[in-house]
DSSP file (Angstrom, degrees, kcal/mol; ACC not computed):
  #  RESIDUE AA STRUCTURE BP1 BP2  ACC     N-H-->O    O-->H-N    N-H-->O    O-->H-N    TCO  KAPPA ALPHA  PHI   PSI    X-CA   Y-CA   Z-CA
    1    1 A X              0   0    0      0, 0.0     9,-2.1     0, 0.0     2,-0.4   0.000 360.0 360.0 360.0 143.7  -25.1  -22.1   62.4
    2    2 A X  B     -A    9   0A   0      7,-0.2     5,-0.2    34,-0.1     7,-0.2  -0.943 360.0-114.1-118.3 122.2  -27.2  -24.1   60.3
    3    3 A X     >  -     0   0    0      5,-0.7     4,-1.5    -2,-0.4    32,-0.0  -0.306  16.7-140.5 -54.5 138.7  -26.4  -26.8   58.0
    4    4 A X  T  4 S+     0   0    0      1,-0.2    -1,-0.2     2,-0.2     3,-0.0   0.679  99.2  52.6 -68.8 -30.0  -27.0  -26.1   54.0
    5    5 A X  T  4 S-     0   0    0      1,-0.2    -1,-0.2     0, 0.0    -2,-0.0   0.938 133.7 -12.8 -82.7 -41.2  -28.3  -29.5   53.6
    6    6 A X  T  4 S-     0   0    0      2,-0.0    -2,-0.2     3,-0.0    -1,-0.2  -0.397  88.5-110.4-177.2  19.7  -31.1  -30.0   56.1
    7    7 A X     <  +     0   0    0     -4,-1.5    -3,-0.1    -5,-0.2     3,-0.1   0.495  57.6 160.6  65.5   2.5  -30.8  -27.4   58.3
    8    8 A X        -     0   0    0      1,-0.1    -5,-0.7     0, 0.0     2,-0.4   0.236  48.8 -85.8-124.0-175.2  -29.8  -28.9   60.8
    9    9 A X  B     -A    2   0A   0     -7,-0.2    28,-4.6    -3,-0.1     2,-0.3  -0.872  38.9-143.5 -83.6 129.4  -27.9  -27.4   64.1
   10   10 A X  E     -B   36   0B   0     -9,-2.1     2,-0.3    -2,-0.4    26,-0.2  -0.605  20.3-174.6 -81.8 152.4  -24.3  -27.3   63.3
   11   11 A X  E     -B   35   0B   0     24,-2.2    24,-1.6    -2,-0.3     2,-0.3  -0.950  33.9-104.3-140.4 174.7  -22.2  -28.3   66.8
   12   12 A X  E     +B   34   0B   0     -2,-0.3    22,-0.2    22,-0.2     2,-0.2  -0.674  67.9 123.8 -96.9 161.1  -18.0  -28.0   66.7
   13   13 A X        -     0   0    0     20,-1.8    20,-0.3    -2,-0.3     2,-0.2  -0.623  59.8 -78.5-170.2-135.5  -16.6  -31.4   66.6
   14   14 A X        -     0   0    0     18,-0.2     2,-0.4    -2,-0.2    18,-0.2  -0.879  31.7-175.9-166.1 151.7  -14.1  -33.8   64.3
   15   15 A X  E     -C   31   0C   0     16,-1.7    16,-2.4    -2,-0.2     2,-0.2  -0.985  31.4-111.1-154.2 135.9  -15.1  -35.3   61.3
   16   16 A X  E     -     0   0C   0     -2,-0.4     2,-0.4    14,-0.2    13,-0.2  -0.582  33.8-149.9 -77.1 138.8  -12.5  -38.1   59.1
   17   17 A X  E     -C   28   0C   0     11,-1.6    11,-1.2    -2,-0.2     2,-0.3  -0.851   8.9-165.1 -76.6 133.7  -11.1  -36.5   55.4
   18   18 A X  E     -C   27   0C   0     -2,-0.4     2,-0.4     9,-0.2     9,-0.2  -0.963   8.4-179.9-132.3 152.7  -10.3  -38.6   52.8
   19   19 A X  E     -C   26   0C   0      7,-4.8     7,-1.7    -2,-0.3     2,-0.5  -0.880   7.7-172.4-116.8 144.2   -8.6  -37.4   50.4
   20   20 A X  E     +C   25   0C   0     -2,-0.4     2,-0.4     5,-0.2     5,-0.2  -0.925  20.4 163.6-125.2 152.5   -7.6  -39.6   47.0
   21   21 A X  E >   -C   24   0C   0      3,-1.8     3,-4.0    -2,-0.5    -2,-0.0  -0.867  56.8 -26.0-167.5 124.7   -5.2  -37.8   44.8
   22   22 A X  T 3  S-     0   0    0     -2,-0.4     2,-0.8     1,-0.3    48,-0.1   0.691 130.5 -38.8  10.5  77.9   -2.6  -39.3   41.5
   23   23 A X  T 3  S+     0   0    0      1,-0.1    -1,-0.3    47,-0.0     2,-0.1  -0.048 121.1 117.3  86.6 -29.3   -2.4  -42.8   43.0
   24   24 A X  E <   -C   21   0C   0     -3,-4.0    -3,-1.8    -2,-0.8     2,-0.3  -0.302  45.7-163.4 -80.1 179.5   -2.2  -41.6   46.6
   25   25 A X  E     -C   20   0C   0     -5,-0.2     2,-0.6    -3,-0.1    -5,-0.2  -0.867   8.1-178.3-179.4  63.6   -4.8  -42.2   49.5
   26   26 A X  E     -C   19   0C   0     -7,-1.7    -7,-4.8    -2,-0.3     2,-0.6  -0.802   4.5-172.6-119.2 138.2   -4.8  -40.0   52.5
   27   27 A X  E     -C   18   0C   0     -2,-0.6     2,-0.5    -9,-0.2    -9,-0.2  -0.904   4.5-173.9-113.1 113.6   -7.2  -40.7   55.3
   28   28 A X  E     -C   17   0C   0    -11,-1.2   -11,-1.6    -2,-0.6     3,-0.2  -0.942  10.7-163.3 -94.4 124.0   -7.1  -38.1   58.1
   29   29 A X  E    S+     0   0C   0     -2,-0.5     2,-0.5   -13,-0.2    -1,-0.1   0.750  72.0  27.9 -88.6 -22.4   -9.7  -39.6   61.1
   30   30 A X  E     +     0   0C   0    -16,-0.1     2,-0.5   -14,-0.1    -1,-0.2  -0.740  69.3 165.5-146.6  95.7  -10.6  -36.7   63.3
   31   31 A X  E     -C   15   0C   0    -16,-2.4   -16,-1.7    -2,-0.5     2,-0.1  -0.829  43.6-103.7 -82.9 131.6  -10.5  -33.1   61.8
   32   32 A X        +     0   0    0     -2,-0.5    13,-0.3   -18,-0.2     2,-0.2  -0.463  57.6 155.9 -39.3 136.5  -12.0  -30.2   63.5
   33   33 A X        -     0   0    0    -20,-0.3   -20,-1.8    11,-0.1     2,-0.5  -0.972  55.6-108.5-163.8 174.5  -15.0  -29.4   62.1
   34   34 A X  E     -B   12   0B   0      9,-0.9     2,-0.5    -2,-0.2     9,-0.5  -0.919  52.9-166.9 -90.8 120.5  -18.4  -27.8   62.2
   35   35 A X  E     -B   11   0B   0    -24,-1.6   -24,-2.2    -2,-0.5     2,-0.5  -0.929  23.1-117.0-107.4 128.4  -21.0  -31.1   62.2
   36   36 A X  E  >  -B   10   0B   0      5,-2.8     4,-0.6    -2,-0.5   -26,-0.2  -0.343   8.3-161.7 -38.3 107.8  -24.5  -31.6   61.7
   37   37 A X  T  4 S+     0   0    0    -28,-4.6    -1,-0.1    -2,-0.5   -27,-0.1   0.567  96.0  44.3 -77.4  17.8  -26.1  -33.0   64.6
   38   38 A X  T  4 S+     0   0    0    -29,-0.2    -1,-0.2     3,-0.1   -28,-0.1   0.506 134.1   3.7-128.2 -54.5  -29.1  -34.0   61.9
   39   39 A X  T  4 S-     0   0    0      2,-0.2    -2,-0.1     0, 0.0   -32,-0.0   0.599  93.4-120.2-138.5 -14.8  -27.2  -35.5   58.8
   40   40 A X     <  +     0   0    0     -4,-0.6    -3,-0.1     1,-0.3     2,-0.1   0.565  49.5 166.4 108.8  43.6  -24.0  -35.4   59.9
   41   41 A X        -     0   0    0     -6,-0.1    -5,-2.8     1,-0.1    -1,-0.3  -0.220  24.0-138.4 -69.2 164.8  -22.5  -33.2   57.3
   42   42 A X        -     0   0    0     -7,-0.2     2,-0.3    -2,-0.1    -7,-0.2  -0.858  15.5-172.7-138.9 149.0  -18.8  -31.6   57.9
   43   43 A X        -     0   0    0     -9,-0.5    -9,-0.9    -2,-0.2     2,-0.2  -0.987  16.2-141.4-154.7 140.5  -17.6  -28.4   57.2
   44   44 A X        -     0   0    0     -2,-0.3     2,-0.2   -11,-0.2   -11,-0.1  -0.630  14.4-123.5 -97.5 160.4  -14.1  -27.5   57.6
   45   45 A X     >  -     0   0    0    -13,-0.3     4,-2.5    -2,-0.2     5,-0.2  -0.671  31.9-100.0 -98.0 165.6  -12.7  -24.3   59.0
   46   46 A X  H  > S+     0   0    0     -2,-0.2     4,-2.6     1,-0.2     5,-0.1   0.733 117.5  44.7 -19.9 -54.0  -10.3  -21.9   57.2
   47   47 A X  H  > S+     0   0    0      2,-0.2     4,-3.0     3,-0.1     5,-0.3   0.998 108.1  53.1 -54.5 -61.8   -7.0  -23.3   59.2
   48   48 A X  H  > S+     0   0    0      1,-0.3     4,-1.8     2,-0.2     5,-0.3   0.872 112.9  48.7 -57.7 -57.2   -7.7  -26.8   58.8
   49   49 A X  H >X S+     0   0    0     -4,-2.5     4,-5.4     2,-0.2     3,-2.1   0.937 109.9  49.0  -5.1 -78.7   -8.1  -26.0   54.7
   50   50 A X  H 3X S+     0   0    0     -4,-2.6     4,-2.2     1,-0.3     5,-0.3   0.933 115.9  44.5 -61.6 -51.6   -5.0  -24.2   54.3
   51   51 A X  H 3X S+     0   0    0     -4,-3.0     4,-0.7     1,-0.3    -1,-0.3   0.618 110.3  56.1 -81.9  -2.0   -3.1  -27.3   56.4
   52   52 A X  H <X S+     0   0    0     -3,-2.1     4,-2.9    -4,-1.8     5,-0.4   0.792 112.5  42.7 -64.6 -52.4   -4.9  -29.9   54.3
   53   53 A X  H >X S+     0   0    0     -4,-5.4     4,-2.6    -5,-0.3     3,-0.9   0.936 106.8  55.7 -54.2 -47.8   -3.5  -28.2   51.3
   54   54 A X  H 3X S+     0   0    0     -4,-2.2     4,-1.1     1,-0.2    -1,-0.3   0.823 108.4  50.4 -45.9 -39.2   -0.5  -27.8   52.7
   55   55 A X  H 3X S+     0   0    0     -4,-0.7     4,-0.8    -3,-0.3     3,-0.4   0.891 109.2  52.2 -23.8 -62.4   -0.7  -31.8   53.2
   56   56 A X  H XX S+     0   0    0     -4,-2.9     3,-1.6    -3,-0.9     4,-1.6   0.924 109.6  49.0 -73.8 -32.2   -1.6  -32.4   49.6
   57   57 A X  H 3X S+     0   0    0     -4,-2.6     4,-2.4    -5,-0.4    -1,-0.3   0.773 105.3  55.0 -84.4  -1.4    1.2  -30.5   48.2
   58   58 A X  H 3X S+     0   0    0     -4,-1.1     4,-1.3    -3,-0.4    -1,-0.3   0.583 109.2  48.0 -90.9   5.3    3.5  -31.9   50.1
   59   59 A X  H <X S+     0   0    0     -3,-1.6     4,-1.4    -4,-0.8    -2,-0.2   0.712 104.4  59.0-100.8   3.6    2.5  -35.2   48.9
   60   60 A X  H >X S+     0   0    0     -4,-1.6     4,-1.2     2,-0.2     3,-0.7   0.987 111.8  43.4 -64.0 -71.3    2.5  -34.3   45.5
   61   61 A X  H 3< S+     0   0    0     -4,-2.4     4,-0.2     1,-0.3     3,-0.2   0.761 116.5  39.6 -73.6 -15.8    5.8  -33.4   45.8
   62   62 A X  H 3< S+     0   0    0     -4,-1.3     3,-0.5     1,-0.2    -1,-0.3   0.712 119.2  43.2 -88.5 -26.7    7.2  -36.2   47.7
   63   63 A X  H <X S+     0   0    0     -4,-1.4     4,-0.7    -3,-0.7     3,-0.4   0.572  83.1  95.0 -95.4   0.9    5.2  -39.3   46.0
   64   64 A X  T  < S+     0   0    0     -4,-1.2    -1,-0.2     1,-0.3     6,-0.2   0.491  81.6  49.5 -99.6 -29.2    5.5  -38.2   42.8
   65   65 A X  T  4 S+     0   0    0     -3,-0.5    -1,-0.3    -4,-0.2    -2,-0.1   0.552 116.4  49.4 -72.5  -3.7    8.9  -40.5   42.2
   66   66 A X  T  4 S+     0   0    0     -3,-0.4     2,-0.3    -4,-0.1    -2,-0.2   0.877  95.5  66.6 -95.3 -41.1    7.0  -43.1   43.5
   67   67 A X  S  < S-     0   0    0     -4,-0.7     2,-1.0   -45,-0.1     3,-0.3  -0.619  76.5-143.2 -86.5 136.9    3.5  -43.0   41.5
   68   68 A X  S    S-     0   0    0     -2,-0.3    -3,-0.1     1,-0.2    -2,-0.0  -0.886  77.9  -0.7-118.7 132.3    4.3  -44.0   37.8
   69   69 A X              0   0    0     -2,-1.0    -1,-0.2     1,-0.0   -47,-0.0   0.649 360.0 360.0  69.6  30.8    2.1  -42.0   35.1
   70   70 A X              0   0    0     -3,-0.3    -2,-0.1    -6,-0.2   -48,-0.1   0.479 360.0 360.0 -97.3 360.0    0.3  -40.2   37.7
């Protein structure tokens, strides 16, 4: 697999999210991912997606008394 940026050789690895979202701030440090051994771009797989989203919406719903005008 080749990186889109550069080419580069992709290798499997773990690569930090952050994610900023209506006042919140979540930093995930070691995702699975595909990395560039070149530029050191990340590319997440299908699972890892769905269970970030699943993440965001559960912080939608759960900070959402908390963040004011968000």
């Amino acid at each position: 697999m080749k990186c889109i940026h550069c080419q580069g050789n992709m290798k499997k690895g773990f690569a930090p999210l952050h994610i900023d979202r209506k006042g919140c701030h979540l930093t995930l440090d070691n995702v699975p991912a595909w990395v560039c051994s070149q530029c050191g771009e990340a590319y997440f797989e299908e699972t890892e997606v769905n269970t970030v989203q699943e993440l965001i919406t559960i912080i939608d719903q759960k900070a959402q008394p908390l963040v004011a005008n968000a």
